[in-house]
gemmi code that builds the backbone of each chain (N, CA, C; Angstrom):
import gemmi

chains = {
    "A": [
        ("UNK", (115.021, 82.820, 96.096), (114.620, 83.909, 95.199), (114.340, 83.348, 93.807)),
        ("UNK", (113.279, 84.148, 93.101), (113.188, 83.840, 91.822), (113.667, 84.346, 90.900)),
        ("UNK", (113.473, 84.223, 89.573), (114.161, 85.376, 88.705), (114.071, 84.390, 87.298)),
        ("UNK", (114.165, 85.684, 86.225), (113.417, 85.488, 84.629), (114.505, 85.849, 83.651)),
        ("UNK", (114.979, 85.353, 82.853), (115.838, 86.443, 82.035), (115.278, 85.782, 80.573)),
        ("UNK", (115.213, 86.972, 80.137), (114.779, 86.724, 78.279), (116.440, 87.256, 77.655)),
        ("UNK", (117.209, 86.631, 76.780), (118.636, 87.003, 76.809), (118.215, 88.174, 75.570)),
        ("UNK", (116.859, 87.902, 74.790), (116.987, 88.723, 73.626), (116.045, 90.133, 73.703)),
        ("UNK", (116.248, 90.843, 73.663), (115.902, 92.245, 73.480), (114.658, 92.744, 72.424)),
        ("UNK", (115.239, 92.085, 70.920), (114.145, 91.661, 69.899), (114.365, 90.565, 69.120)),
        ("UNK", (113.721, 89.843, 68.148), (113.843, 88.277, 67.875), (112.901, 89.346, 66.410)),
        ("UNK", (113.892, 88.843, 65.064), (112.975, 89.804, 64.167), (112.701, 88.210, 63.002)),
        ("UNK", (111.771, 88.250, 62.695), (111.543, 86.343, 61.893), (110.494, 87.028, 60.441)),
        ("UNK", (110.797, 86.632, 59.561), (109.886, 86.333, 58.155), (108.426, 86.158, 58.759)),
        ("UNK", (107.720, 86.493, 57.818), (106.112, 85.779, 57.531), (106.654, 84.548, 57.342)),
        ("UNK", (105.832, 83.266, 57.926), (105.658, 82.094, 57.475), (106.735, 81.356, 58.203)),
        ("UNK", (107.887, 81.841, 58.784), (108.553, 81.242, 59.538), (108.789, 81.029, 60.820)),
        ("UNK", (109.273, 80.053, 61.120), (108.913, 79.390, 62.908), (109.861, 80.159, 63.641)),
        ("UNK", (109.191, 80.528, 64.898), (109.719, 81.353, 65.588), (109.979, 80.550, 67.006)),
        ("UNK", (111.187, 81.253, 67.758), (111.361, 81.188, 68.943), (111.965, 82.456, 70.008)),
        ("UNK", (110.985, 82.599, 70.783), (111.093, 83.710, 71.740), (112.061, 82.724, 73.220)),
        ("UNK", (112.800, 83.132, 73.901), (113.654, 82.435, 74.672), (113.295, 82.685, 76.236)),
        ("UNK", (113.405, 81.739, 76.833), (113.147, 82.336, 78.252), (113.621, 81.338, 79.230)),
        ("UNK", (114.595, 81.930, 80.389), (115.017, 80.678, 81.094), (114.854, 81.235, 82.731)),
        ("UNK", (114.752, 80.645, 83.100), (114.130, 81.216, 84.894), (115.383, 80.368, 86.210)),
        ("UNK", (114.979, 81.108, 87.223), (115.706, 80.449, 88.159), (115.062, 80.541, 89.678)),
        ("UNK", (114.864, 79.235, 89.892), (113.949, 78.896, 91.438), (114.405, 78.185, 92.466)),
        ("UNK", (113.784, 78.419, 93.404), (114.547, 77.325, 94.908), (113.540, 76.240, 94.602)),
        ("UNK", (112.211, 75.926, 94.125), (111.849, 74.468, 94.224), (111.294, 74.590, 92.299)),
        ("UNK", (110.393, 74.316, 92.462), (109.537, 74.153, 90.875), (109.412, 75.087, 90.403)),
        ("UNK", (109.227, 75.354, 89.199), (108.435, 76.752, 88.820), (106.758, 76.448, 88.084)),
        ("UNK", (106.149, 77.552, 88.308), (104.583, 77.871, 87.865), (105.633, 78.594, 86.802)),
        ("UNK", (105.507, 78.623, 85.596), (105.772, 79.594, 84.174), (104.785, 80.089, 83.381)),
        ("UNK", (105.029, 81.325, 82.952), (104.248, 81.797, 82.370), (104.539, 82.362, 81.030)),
        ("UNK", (103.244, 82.720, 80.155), (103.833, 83.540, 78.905), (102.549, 84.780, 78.855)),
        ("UNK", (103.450, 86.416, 78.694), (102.139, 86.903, 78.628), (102.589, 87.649, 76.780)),
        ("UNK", (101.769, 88.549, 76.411), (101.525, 89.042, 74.841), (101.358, 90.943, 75.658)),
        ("UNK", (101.990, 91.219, 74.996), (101.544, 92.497, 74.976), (101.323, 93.209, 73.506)),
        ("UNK", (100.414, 94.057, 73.589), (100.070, 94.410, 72.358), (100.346, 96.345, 72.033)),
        ("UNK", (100.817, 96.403, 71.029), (101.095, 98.545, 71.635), (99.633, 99.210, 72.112)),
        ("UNK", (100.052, 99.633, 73.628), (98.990, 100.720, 73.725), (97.812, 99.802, 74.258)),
        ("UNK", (97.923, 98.294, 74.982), (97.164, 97.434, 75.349), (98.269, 96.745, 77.113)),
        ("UNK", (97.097, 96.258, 77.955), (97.719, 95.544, 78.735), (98.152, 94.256, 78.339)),
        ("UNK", (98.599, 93.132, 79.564), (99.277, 92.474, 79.176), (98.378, 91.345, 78.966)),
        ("UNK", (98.637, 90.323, 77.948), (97.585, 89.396, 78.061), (98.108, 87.952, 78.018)),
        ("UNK", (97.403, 87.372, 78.262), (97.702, 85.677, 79.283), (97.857, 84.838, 77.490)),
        ("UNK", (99.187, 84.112, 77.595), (99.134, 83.227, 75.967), (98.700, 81.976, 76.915)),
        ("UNK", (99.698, 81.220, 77.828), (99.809, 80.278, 78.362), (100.699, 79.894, 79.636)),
        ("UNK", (100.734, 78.996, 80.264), (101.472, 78.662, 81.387), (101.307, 76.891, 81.827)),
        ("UNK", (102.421, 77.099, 81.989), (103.222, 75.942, 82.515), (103.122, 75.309, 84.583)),
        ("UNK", (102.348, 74.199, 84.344), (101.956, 74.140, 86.017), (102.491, 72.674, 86.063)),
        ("UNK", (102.320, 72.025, 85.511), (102.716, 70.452, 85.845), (102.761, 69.610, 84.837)),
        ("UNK", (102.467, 68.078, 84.713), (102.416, 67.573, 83.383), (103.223, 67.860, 82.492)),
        ("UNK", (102.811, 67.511, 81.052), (103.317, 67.557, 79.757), (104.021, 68.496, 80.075)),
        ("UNK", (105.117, 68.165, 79.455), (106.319, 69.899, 79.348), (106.004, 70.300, 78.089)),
        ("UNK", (105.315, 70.219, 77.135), (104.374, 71.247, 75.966), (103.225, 71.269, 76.050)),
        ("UNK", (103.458, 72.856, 75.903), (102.261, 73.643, 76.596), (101.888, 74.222, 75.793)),
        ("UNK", (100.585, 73.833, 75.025), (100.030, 74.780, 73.984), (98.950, 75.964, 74.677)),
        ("UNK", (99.111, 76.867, 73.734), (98.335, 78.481, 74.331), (97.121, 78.425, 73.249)),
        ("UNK", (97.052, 80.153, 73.427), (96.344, 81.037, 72.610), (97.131, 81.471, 70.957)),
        ("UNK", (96.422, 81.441, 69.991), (97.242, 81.800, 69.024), (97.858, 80.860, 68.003)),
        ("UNK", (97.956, 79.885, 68.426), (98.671, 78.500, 67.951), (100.075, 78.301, 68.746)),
        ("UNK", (100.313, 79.538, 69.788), (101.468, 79.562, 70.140), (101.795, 78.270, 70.938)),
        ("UNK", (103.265, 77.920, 71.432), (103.331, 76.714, 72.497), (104.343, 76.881, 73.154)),
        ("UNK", (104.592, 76.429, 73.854), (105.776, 76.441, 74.970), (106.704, 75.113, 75.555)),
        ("UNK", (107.594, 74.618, 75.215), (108.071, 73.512, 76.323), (109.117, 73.889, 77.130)),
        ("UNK", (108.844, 73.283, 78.660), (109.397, 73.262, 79.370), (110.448, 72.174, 79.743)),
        ("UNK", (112.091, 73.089, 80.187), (112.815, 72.164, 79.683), (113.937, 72.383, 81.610)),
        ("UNK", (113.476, 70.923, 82.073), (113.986, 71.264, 83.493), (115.264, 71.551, 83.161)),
        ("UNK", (115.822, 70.792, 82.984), (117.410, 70.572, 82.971), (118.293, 71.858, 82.347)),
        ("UNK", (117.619, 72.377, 81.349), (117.774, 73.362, 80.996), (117.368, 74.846, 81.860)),
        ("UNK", (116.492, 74.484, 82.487), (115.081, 75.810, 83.278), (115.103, 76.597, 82.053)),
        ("UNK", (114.441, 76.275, 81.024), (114.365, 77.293, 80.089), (112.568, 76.491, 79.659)),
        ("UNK", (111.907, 77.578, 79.139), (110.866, 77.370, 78.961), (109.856, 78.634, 77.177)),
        ("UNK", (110.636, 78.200, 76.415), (111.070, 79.036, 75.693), (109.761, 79.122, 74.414)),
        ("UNK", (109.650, 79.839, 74.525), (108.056, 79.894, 73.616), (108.534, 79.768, 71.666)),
        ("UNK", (107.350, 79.433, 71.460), (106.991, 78.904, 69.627), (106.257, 78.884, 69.029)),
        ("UNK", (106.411, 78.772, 67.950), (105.119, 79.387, 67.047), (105.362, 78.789, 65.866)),
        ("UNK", (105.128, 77.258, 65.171), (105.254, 76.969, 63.860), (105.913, 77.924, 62.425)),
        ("UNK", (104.817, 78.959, 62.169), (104.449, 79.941, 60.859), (104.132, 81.408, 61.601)),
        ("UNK", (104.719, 82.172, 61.769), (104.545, 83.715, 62.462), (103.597, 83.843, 61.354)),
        ("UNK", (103.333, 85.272, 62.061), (102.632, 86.326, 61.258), (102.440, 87.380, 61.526)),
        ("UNK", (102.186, 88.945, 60.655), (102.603, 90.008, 60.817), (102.038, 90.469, 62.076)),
        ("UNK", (100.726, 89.615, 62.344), (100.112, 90.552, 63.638), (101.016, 89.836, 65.144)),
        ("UNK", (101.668, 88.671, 65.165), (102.211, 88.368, 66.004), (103.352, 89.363, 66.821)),
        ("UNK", (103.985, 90.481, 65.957), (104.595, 91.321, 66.068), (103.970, 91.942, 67.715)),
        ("UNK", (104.601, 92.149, 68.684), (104.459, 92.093, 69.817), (105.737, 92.215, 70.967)),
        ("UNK", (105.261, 92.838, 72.375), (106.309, 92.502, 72.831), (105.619, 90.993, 74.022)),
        ("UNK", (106.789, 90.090, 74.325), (106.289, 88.962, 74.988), (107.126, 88.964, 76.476)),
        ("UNK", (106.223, 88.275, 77.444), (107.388, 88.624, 78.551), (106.738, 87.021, 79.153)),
        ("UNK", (107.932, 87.043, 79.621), (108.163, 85.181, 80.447), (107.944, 85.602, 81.961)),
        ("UNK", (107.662, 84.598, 82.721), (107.086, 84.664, 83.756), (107.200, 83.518, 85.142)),
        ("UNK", (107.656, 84.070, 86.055), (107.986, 82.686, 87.324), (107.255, 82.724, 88.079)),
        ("UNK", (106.948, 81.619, 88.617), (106.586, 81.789, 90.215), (106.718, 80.330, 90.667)),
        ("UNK", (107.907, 80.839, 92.070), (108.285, 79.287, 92.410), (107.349, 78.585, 93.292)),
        ("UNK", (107.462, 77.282, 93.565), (106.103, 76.740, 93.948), (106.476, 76.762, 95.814)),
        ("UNK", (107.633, 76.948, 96.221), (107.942, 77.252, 97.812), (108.035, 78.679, 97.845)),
        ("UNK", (106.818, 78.971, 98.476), (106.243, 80.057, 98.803), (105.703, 80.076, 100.005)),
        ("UNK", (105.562, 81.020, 100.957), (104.983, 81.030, 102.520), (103.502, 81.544, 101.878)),
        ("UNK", (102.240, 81.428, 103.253), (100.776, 81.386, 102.665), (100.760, 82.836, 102.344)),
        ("UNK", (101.793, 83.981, 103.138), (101.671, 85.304, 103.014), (101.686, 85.968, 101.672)),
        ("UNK", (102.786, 84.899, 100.621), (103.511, 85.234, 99.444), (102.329, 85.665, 98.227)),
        ("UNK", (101.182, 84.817, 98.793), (100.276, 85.009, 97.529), (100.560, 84.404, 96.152)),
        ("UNK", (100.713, 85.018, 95.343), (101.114, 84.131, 93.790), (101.811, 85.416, 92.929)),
        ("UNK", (103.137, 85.942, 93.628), (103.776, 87.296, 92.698), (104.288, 86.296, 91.663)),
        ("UNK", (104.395, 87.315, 90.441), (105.050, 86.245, 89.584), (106.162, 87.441, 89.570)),
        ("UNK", (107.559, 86.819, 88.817), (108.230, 87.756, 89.002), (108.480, 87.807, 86.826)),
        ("UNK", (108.774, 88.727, 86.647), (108.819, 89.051, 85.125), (110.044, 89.456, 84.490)),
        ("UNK", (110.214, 88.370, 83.286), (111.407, 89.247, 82.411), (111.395, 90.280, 81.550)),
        ("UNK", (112.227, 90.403, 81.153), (112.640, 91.914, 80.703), (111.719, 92.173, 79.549)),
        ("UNK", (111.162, 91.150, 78.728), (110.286, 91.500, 77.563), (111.196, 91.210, 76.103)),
        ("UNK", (110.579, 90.610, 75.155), (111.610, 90.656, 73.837), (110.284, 90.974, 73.020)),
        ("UNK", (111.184, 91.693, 72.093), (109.751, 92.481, 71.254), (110.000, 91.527, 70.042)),
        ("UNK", (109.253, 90.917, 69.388), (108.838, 90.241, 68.387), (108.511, 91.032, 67.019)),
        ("UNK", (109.194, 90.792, 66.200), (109.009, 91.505, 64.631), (108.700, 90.816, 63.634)),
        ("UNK", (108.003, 90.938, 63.242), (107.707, 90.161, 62.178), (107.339, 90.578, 61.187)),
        ("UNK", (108.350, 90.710, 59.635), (107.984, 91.035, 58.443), (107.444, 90.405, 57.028)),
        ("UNK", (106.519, 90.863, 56.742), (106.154, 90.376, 55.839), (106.781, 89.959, 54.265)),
    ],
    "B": [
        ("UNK", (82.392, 89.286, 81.281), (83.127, 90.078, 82.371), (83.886, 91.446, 81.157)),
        ("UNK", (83.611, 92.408, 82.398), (84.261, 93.193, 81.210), (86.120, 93.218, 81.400)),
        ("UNK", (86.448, 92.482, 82.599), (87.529, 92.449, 82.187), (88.088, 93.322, 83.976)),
        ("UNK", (89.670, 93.712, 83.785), (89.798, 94.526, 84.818), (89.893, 96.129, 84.323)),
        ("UNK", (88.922, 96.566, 84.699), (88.968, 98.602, 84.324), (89.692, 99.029, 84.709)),
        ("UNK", (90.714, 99.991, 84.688), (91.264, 100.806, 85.053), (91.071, 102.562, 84.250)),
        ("UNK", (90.942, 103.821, 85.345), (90.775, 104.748, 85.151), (91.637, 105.836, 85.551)),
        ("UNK", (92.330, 107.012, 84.696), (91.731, 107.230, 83.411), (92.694, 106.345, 82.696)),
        ("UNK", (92.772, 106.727, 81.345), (93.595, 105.871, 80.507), (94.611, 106.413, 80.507)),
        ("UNK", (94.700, 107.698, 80.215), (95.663, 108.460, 79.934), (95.734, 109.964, 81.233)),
        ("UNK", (96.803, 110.514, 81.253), (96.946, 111.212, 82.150), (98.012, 111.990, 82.419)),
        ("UNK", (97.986, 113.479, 81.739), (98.911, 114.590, 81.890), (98.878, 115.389, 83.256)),
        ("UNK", (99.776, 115.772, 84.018), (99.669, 116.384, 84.954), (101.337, 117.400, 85.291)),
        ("UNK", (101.666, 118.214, 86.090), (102.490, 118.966, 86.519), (103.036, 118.182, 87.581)),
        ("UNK", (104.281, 118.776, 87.172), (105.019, 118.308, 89.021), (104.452, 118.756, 90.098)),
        ("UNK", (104.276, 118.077, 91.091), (104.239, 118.409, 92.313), (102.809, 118.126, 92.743)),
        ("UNK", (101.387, 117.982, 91.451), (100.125, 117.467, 91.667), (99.671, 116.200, 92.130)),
        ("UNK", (99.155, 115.857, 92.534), (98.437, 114.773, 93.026), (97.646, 114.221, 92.027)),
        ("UNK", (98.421, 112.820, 91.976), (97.641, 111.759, 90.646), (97.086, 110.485, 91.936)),
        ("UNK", (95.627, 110.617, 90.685), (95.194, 109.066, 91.611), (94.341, 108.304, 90.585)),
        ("UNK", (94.580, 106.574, 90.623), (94.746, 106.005, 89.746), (93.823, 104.669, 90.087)),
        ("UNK", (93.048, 104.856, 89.412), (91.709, 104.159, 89.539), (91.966, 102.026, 88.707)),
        ("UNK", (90.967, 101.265, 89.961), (91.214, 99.884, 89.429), (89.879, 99.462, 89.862)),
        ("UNK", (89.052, 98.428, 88.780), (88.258, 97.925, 89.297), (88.521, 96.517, 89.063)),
        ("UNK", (89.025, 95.428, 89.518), (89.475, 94.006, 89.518), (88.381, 93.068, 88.575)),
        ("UNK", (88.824, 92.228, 88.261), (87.262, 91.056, 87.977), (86.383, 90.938, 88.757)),
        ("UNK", (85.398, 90.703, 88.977), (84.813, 90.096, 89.798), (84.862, 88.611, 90.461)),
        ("UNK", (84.684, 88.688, 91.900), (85.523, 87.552, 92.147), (86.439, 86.940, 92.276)),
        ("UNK", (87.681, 87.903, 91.920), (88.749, 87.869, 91.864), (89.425, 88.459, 93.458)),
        ("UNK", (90.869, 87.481, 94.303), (90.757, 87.932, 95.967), (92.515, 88.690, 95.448)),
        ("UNK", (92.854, 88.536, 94.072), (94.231, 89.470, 94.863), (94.123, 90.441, 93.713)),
        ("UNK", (94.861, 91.742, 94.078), (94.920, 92.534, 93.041), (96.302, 93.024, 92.729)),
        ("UNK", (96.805, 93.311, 91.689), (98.430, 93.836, 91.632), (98.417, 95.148, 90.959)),
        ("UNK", (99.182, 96.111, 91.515), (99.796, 96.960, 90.933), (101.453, 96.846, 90.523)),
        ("UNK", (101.161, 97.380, 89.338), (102.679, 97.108, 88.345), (103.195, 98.835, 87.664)),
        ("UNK", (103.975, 99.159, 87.663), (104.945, 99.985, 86.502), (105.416, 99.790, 85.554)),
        ("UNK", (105.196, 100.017, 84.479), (105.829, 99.606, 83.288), (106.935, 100.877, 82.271)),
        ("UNK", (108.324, 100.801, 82.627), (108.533, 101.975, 81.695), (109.747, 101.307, 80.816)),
        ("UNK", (110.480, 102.354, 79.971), (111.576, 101.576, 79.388), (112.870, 101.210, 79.721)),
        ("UNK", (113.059, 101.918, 80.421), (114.396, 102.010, 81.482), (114.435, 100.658, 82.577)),
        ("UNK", (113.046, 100.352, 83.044), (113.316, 99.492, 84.384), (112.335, 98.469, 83.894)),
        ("UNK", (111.326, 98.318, 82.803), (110.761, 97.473, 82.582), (109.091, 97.024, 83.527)),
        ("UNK", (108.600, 95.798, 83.799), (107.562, 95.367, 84.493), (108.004, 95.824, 85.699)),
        ("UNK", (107.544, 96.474, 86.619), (107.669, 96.530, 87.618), (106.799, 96.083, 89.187)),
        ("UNK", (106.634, 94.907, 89.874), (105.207, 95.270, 90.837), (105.363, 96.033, 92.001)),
        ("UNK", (104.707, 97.074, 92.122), (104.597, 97.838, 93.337), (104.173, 97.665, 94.385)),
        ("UNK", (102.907, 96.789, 94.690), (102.381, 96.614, 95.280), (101.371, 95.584, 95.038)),
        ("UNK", (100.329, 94.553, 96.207), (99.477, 93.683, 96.215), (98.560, 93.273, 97.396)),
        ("UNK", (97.320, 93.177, 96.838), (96.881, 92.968, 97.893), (96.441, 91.407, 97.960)),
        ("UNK", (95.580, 90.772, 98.954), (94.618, 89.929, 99.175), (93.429, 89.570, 99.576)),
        ("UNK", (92.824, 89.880, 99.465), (91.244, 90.432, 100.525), (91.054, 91.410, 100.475)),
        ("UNK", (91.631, 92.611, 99.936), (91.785, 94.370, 100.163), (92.660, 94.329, 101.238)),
        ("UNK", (93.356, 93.355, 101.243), (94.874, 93.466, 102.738), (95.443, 93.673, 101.877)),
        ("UNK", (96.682, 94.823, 102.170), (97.878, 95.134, 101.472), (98.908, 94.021, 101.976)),
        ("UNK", (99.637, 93.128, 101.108), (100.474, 92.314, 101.509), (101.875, 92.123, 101.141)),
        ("UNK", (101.762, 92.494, 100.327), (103.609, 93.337, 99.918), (103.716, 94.771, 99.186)),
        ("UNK", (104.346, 95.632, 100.187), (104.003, 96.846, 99.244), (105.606, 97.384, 99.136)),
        ("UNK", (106.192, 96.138, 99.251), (108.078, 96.354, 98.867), (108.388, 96.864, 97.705)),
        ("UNK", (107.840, 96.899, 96.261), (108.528, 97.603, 95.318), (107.857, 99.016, 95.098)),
        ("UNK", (106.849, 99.884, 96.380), (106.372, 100.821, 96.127), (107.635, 101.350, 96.296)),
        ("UNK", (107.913, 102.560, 95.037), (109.259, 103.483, 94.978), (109.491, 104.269, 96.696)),
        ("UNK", (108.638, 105.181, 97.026), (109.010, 105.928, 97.757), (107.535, 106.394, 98.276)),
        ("UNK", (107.815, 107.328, 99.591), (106.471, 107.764, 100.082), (105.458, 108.778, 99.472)),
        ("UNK", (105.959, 108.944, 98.697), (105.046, 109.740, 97.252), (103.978, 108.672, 97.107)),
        ("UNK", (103.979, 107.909, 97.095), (103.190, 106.213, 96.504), (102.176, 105.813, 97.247)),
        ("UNK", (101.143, 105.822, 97.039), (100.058, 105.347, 98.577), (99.121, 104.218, 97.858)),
        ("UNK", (98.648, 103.491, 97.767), (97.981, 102.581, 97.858), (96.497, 102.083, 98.274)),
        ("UNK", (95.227, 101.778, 98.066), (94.275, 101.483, 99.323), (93.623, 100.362, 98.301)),
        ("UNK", (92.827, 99.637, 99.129), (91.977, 98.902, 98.530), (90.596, 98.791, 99.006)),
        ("UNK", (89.888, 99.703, 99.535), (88.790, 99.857, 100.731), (87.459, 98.884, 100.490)),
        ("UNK", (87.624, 98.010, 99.350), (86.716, 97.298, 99.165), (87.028, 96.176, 98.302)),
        ("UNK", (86.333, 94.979, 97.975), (86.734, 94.004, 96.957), (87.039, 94.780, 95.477)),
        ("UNK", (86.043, 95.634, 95.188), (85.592, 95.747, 93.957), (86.591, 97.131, 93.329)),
        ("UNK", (87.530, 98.010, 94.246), (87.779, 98.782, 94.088), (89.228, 99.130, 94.756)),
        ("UNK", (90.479, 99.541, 93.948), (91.546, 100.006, 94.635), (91.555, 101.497, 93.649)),
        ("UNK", (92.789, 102.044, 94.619), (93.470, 103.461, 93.911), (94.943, 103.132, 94.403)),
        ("UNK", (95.667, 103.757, 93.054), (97.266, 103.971, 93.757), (97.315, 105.481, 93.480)),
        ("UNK", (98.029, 106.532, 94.639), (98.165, 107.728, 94.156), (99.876, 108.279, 94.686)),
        ("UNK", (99.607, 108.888, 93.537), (101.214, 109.313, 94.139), (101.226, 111.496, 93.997)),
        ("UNK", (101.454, 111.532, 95.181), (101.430, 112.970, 95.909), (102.993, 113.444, 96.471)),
        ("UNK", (103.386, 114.019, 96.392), (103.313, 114.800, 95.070), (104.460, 114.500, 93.666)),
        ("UNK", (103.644, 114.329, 92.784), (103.917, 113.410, 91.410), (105.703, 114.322, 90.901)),
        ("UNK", (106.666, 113.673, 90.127), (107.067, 114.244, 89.845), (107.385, 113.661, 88.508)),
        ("UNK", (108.295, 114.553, 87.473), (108.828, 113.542, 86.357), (108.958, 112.336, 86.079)),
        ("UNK", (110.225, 111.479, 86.436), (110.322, 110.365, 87.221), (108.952, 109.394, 87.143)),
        ("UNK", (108.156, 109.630, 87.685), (107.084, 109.230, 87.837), (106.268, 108.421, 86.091)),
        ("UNK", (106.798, 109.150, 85.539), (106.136, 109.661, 83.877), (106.434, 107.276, 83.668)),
        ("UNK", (105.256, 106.739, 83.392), (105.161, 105.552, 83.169), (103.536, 105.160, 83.038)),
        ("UNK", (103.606, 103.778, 82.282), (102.551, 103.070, 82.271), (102.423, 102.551, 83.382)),
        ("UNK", (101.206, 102.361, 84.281), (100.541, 101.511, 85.681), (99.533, 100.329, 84.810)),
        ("UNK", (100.005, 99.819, 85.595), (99.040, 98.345, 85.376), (98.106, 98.002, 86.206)),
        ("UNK", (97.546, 97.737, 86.327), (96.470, 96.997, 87.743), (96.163, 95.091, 87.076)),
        ("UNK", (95.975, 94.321, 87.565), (95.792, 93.218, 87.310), (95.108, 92.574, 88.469)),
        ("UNK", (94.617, 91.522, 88.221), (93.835, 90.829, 88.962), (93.909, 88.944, 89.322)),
        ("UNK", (93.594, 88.466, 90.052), (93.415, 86.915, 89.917), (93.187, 86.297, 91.218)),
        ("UNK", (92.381, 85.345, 90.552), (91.920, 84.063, 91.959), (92.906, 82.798, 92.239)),
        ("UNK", (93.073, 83.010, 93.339), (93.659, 81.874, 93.827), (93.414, 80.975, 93.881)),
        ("UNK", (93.678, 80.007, 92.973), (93.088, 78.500, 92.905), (94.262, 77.613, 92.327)),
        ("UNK", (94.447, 77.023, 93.606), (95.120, 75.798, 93.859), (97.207, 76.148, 93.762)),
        ("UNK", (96.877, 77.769, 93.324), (98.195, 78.253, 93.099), (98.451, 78.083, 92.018)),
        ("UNK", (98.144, 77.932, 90.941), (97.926, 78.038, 89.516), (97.619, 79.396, 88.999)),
        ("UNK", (97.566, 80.584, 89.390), (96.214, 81.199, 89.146), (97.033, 82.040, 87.926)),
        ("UNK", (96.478, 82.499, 87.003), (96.855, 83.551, 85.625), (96.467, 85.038, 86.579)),
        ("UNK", (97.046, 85.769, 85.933), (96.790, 87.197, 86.274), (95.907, 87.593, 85.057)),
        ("UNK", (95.199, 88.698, 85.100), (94.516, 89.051, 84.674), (94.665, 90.987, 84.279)),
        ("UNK", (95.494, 91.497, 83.404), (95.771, 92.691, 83.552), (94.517, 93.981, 82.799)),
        ("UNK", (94.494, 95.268, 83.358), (93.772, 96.072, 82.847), (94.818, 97.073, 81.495)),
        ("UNK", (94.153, 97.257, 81.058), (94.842, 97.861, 79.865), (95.655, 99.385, 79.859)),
        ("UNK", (96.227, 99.444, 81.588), (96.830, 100.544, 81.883), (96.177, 101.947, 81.965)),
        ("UNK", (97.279, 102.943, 82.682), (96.894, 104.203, 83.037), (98.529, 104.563, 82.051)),
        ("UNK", (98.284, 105.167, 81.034), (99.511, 106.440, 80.545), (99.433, 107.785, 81.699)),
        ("UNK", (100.569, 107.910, 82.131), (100.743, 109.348, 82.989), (102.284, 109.583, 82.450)),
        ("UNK", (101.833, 110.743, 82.510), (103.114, 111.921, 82.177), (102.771, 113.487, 83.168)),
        ("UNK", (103.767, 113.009, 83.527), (104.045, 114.187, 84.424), (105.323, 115.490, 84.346)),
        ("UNK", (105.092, 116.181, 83.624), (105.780, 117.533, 83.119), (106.586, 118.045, 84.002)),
    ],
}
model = gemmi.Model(1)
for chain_id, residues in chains.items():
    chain = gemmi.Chain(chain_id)
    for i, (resn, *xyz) in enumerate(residues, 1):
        res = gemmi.Residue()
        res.name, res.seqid = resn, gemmi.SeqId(i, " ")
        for name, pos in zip(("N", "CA", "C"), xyz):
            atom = gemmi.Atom()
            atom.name, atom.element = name, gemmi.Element(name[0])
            atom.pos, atom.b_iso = gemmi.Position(*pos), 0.0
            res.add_atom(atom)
        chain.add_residue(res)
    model.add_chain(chain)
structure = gemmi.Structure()
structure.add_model(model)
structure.setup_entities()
């Protein structure tokens, strides 16, 4: 089985300061990771993801991600926020032992809403 | 691409009516997902297909919930007869399978509220 947990609820950060959104997963072989953006009153949208290689993973946005086995945490970043970054973000699994039936579900965490004041 | 459509956007209805909930995928795109989104239970997926094959339809709630995909280009989820409960954001999303990598691709939801 897979499974996502974001431990934080909301993550509230300054203009201009570096942010970290948290995310740690749990799989029977590898994980595919993901990061999506949600915006109010918008679907969800794709920042970046984690498949192999480099364990930093730069996105959309300036955002980035490293992936940290030992840890299974894969915890997203952002140098300098900013007010429009304000968002909710949700982390994302999908383990790589899967039957051909499984398709590609990802399974999703809970979401941490991102604040950011100016 | 315009993206994945979903219809209507928004959507008031009574208990006990029949809601049905329109998706048009990317193009080119072989799986499609339906999701729930509320505050209480969070992302939810209901259902998925592959080809227009339904292939897991384990987190559909209950038999209120129906599903079809009768073509590449086109699914509906409807739920008969709707009740409170029900009252959430639907998602539809989309993506190609390639190499098992693949990003999803989401439509910008259906709001329903059901009175």
């Amino acid at each position: 089985a897979q499974s996502v947990a974001q431990p934080e609820d909301q993550v509230n950060v300054a203009e201009g300061n570096p942010l970290t959104v948290k995310c740690t997963y749990s799989v029977s072989g590898n994980p595919y990771l993901f990061w999506y953006v949600q915006y109010p009153n918008r679907g969800l949208q794709f920042l970046l993801k984690y498949i192999t290689g480099d364990n930093l993973v730069k996105g959309s946005y300036g955002f980035k991600a490293e992936f940290n086995k030992s840890q299974t945490s894969f915890h997203l970043k952002k140098p300098s926020a900013l007010v429009s970054d304000s968002a909710l973000y949700f982390c994302a699994v999908r383990d790589t032992i899967m039957n051909n039936n499984a398709g590609n579900m990802l399974t999703f965490g809970g979401g941490t809403r991102l604040m950011v004041k100016p | 691409d315009a993206g994945v459509i979903q219809s209507p956007r928004h959507e008031v209805t009574e208990m006990g009516q029949e809601v049905t909930l329109r998706c048009k995928p990317i193009s080119g795109h072989d799986y499609l997902f339906w999701y729930r989104q509320t505050m209480m239970r969070g992302l939810e997926l209901l259902i998925y297909f592959n080809n227009n094959v339904p292939i897991d339809d384990s987190g559909m709630p209950e038999d209120r919930f129906s599903a079809k995909m009768p073509n590449a280009s086109f699914s509906t989820l409807k739920i008969q007869p709707s009740e409170p409960r029900d009252s959430a954001v639907y998602f539809c999303a989309s993506s190609l399978r390639l190499a098992g990598v693949e990003t999803q691709y989401f439509g910008p939801g259906t709001r329903l509220l059901v009175l």
